[in-house]
PQR file of N, CA, C, O and H, with PARSE charges and radii, in Angstrom:
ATOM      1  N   UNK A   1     -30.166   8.054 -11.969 -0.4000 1.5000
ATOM      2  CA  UNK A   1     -30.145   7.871 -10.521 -0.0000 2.0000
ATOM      3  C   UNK A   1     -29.381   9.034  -9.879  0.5500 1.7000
ATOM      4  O   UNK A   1     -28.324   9.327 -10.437 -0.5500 1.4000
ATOM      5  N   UNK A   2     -29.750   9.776  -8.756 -0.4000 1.5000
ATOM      6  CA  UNK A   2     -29.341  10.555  -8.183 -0.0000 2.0000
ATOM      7  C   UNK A   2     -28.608  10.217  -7.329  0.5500 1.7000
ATOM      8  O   UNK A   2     -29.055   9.276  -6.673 -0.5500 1.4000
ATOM      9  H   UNK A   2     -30.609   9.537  -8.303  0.4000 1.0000
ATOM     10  N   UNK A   3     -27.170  10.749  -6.883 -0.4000 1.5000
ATOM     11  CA  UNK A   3     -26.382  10.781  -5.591 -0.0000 2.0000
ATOM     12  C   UNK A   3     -27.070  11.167  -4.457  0.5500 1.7000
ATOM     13  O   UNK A   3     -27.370  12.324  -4.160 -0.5500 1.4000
ATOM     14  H   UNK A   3     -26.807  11.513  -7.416  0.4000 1.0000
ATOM     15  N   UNK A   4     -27.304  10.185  -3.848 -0.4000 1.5000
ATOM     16  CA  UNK A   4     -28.434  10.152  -2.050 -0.0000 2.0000
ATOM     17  C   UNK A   4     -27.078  10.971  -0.942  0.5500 1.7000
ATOM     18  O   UNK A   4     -27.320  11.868  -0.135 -0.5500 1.4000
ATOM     19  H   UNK A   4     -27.060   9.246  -4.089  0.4000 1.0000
ATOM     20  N   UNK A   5     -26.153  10.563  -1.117 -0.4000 1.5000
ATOM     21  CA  UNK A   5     -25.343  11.212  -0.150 -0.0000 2.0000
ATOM     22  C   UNK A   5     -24.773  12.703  -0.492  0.5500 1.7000
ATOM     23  O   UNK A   5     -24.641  13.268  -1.578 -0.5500 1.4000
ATOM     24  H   UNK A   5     -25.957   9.834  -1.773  0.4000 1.0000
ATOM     25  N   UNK A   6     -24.479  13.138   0.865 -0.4000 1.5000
ATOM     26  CA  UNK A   6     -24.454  14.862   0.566 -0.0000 2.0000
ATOM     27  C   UNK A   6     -22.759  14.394   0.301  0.5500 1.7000
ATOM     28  O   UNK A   6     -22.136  13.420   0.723 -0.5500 1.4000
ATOM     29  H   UNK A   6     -24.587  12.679   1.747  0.4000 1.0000
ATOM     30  N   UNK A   7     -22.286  15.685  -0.693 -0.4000 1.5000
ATOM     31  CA  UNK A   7     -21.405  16.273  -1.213 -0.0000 2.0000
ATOM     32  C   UNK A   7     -19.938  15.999  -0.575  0.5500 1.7000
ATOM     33  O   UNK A   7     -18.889  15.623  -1.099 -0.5500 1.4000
ATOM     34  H   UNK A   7     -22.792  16.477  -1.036  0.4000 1.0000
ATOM     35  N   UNK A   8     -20.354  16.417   1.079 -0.4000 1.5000
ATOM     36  CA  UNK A   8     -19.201  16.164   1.861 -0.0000 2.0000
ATOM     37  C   UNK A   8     -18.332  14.464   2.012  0.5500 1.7000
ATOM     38  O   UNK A   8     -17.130  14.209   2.076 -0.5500 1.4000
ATOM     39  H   UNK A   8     -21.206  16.723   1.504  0.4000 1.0000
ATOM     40  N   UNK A   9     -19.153  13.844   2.022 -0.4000 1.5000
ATOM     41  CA  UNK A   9     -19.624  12.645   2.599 -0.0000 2.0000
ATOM     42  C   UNK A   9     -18.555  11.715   1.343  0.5500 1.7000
ATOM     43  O   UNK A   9     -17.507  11.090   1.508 -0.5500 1.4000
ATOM     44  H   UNK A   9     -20.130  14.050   1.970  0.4000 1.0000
ATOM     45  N   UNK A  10     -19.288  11.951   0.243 -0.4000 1.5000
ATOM     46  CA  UNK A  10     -18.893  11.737  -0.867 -0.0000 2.0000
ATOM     47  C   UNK A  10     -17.288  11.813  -1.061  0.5500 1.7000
ATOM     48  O   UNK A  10     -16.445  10.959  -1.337 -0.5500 1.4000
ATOM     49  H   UNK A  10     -20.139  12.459   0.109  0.4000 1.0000
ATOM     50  N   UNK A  11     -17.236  12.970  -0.842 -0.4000 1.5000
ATOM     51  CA  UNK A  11     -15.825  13.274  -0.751 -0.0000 2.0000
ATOM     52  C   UNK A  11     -15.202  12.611  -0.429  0.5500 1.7000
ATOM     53  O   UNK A  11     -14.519  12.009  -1.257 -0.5500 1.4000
ATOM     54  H   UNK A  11     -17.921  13.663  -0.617  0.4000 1.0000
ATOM     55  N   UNK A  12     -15.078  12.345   0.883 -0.4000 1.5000
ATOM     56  CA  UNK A  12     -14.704  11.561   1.842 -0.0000 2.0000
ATOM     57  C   UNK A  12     -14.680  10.574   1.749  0.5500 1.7000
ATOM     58  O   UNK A  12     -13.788   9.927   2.298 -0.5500 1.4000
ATOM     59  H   UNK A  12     -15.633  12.834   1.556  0.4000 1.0000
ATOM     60  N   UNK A  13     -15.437  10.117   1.172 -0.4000 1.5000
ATOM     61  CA  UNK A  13     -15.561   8.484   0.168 -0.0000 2.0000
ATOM     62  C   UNK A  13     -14.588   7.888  -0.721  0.5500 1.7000
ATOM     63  O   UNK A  13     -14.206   6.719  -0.750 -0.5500 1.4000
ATOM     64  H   UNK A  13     -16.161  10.643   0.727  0.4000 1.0000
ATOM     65  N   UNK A  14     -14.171   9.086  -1.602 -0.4000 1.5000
ATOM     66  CA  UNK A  14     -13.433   8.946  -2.502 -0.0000 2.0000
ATOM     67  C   UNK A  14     -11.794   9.002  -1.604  0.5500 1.7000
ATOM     68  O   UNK A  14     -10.965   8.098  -1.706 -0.5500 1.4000
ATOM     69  H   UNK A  14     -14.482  10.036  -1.579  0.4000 1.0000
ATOM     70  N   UNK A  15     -11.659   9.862  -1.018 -0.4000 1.5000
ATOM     71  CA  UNK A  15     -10.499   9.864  -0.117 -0.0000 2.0000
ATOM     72  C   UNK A  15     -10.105   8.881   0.590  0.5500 1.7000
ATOM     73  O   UNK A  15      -8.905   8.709   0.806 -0.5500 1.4000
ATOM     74  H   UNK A  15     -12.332  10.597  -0.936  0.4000 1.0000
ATOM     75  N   UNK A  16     -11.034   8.084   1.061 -0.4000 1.5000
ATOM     76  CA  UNK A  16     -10.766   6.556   1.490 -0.0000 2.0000
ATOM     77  C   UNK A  16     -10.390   5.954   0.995  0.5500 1.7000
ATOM     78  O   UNK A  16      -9.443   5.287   1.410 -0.5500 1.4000
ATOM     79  H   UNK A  16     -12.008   8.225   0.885  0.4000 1.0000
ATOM     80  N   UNK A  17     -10.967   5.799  -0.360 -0.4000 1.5000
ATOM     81  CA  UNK A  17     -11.025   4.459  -1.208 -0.0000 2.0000
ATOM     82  C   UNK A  17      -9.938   4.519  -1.993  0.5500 1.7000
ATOM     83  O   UNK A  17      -9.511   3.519  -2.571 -0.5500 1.4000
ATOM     84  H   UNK A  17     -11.737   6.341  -0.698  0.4000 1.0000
ATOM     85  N   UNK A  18      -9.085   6.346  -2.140 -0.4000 1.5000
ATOM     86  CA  UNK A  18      -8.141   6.643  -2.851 -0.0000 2.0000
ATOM     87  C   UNK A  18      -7.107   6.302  -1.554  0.5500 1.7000
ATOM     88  O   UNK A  18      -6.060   5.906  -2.067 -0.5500 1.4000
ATOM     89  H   UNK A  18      -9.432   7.157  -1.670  0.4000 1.0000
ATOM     90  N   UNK A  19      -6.998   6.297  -0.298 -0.4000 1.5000
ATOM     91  CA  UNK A  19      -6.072   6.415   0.484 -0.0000 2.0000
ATOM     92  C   UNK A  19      -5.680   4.450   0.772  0.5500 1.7000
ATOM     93  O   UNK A  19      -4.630   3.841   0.974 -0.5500 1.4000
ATOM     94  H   UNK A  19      -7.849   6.618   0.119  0.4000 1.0000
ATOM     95  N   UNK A  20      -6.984   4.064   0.662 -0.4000 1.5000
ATOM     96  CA  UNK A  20      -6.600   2.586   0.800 -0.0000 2.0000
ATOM     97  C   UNK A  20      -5.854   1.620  -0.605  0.5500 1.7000
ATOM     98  O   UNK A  20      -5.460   0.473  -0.813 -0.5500 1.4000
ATOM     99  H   UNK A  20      -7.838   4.559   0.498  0.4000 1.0000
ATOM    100  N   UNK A  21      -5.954   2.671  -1.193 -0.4000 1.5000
ATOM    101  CA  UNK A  21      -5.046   1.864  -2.497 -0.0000 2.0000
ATOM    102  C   UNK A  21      -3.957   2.202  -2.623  0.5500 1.7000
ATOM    103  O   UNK A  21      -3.250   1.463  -3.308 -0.5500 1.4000
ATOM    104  H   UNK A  21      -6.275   3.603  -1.024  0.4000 1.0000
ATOM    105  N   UNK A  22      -3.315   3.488  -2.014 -0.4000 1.5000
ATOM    106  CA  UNK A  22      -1.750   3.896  -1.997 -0.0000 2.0000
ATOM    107  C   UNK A  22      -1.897   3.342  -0.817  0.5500 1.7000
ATOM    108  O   UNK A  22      -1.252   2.356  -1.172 -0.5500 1.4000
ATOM    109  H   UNK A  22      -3.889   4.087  -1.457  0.4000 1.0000
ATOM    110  N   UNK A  23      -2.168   3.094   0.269 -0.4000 1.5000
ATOM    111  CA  UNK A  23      -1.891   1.836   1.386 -0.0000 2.0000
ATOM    112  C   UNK A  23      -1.655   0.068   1.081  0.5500 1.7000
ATOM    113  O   UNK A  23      -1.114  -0.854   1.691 -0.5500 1.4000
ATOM    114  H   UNK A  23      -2.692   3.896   0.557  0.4000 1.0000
ATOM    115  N   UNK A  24      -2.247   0.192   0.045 -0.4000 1.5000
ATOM    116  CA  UNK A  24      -1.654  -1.347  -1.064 -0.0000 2.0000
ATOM    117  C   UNK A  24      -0.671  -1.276  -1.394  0.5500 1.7000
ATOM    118  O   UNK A  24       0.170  -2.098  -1.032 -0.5500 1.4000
ATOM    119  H   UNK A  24      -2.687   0.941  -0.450  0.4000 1.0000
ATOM    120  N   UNK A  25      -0.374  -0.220  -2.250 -0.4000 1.5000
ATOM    121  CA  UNK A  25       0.343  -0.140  -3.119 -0.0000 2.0000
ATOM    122  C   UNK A  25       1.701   0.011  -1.892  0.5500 1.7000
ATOM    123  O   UNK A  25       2.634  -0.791  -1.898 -0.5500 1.4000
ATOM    124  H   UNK A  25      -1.058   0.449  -2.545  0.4000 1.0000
ATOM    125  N   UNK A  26       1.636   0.813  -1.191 -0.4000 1.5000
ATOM    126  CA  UNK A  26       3.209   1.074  -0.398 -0.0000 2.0000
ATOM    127  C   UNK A  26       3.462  -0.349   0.295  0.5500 1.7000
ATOM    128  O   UNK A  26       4.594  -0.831   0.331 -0.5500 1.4000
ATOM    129  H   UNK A  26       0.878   1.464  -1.186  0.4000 1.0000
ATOM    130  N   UNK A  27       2.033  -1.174   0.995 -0.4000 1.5000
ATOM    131  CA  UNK A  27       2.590  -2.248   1.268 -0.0000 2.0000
ATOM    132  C   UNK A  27       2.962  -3.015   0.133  0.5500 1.7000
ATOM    133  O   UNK A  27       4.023  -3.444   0.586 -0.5500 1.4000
ATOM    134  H   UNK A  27       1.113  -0.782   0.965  0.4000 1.0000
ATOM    135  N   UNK A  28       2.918  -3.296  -0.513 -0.4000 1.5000
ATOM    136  CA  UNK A  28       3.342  -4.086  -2.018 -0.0000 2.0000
ATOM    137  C   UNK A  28       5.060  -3.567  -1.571  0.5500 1.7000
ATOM    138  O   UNK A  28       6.029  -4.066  -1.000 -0.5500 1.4000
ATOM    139  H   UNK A  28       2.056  -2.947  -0.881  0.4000 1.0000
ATOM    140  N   UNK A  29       4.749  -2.454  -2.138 -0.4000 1.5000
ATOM    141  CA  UNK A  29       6.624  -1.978  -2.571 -0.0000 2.0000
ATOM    142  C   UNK A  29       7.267  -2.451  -1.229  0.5500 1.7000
ATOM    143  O   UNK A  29       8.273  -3.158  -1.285 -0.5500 1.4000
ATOM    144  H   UNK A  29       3.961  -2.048  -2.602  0.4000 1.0000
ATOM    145  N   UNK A  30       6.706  -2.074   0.038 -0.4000 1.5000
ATOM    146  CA  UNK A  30       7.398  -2.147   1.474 -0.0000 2.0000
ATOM    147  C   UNK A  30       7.849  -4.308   1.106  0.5500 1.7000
ATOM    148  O   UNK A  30       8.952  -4.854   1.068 -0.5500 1.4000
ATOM    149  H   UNK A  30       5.889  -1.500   0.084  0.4000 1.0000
ATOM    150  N   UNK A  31       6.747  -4.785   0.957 -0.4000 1.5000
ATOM    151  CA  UNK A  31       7.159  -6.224   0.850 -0.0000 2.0000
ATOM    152  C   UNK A  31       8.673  -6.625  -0.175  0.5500 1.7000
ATOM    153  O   UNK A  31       9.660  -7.299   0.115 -0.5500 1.4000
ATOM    154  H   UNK A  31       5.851  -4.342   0.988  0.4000 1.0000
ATOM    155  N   UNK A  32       8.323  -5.903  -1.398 -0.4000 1.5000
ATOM    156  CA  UNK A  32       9.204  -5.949  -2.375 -0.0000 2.0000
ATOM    157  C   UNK A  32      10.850  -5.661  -1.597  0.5500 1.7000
ATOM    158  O   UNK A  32      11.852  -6.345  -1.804 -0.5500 1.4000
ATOM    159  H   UNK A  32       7.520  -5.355  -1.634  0.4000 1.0000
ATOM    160  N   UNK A  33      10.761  -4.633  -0.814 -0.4000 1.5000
ATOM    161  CA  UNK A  33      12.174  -4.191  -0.394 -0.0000 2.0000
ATOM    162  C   UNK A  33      12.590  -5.093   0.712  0.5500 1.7000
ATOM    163  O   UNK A  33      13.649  -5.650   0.420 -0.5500 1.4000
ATOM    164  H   UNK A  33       9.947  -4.077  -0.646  0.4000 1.0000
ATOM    165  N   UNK A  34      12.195  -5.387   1.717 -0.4000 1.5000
ATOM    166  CA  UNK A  34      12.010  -6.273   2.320 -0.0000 2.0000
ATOM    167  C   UNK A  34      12.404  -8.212   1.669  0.5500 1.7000
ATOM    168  O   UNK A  34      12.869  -9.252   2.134 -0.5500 1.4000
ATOM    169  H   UNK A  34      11.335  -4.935   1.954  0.4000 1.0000
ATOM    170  N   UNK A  35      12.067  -7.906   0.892 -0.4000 1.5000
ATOM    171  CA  UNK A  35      12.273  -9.571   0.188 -0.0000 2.0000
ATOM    172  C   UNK A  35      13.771  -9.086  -0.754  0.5500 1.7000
ATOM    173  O   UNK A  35      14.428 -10.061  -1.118 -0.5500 1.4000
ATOM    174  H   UNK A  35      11.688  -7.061   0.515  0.4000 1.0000
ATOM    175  N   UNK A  36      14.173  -8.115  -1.042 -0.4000 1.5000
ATOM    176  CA  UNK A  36      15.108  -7.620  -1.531 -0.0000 2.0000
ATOM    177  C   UNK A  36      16.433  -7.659  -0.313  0.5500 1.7000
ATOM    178  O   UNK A  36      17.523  -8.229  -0.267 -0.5500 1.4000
ATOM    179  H   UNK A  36      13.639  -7.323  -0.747  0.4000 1.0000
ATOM    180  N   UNK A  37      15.650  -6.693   0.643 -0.4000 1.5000
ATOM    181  CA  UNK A  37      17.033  -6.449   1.782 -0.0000 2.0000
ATOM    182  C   UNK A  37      17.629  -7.810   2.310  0.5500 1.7000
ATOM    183  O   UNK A  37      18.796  -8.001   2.650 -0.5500 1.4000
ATOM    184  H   UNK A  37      14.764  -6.230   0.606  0.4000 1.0000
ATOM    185  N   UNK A  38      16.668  -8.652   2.308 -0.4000 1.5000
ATOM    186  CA  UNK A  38      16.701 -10.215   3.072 -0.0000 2.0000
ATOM    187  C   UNK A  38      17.937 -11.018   1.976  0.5500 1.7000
ATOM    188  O   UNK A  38      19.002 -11.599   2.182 -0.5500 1.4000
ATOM    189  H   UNK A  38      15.720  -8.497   2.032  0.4000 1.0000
ATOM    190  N   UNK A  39      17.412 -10.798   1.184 -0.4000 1.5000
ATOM    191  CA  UNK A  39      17.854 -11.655  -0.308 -0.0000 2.0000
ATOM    192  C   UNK A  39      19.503 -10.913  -0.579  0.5500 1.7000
ATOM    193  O   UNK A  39      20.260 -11.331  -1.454 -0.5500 1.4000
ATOM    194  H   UNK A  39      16.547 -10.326   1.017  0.4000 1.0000
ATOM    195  N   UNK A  40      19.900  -9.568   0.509 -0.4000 1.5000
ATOM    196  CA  UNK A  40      21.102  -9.016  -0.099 -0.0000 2.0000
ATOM    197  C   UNK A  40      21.799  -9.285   0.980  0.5500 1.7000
ATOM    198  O   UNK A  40      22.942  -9.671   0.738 -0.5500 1.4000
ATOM    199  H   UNK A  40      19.285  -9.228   1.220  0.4000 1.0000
ATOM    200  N   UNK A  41      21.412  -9.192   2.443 -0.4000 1.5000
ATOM    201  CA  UNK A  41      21.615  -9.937   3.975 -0.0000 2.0000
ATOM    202  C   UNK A  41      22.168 -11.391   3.738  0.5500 1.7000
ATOM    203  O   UNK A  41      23.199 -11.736   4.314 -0.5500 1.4000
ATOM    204  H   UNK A  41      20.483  -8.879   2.640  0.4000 1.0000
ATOM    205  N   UNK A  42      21.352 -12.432   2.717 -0.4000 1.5000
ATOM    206  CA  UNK A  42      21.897 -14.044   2.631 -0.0000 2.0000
ATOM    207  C   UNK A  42      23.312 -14.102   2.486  0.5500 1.7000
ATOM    208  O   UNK A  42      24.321 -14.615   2.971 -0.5500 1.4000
ATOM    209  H   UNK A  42      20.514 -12.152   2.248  0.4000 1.0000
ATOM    210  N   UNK A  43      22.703 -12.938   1.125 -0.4000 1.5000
ATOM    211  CA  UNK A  43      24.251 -12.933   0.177 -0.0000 2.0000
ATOM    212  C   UNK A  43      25.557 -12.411   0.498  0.5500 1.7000
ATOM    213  O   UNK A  43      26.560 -12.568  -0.198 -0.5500 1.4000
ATOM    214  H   UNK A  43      21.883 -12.522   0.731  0.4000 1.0000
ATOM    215  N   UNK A  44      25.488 -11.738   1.664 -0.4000 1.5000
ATOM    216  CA  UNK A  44      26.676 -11.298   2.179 -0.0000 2.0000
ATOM    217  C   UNK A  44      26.948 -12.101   3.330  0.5500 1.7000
ATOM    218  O   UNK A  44      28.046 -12.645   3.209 -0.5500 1.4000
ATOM    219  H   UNK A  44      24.674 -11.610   2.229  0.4000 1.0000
ATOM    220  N   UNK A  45      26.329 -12.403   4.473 -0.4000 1.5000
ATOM    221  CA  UNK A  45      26.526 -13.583   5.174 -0.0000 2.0000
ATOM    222  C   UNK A  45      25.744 -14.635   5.036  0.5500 1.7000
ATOM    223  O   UNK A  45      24.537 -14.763   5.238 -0.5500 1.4000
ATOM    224  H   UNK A  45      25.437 -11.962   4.572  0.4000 1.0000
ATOM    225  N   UNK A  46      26.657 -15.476   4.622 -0.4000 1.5000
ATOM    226  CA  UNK A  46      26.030 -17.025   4.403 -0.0000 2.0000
ATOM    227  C   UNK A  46      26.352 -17.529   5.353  0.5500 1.7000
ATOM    228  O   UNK A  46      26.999 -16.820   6.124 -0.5500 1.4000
ATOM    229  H   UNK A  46      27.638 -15.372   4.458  0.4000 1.0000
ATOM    230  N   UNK A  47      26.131 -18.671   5.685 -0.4000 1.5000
ATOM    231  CA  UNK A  47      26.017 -19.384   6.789 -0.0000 2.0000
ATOM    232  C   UNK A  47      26.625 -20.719   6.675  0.5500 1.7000
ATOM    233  O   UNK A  47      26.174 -21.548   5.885 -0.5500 1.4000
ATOM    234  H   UNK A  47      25.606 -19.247   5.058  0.4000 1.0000
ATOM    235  N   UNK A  48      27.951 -21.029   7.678 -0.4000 1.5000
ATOM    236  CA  UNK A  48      29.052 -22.397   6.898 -0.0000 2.0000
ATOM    237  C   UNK A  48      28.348 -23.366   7.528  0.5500 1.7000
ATOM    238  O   UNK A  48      28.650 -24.549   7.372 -0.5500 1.4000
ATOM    239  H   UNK A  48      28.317 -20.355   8.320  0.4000 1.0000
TER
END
């Protein structure tokens, strides 16, 4: 089977699909720190 789309296009394809998975991935980590900073915030002021 031949690639129907031109060259450029393609490219560009891959750049998406590569840009939307380090956009996962940073939200992942961004959540991770976030559930971290919260979790270090409790622990220093607690609440009587």
């Amino acid at each position: 089977m031949t690639n129907l789309l031109p060259i450029p296009l393609t490219e560009k394809l891959k750049e998406a699909v590569e840009a939307e998975k380090l956009s996962k991935e940073l939200k992942e980590k961004v959540d991770i720190l976030k559930e971290e900073l919260w979790e270090n915030l409790k622990s220093r002021y607690t609440l009587v």
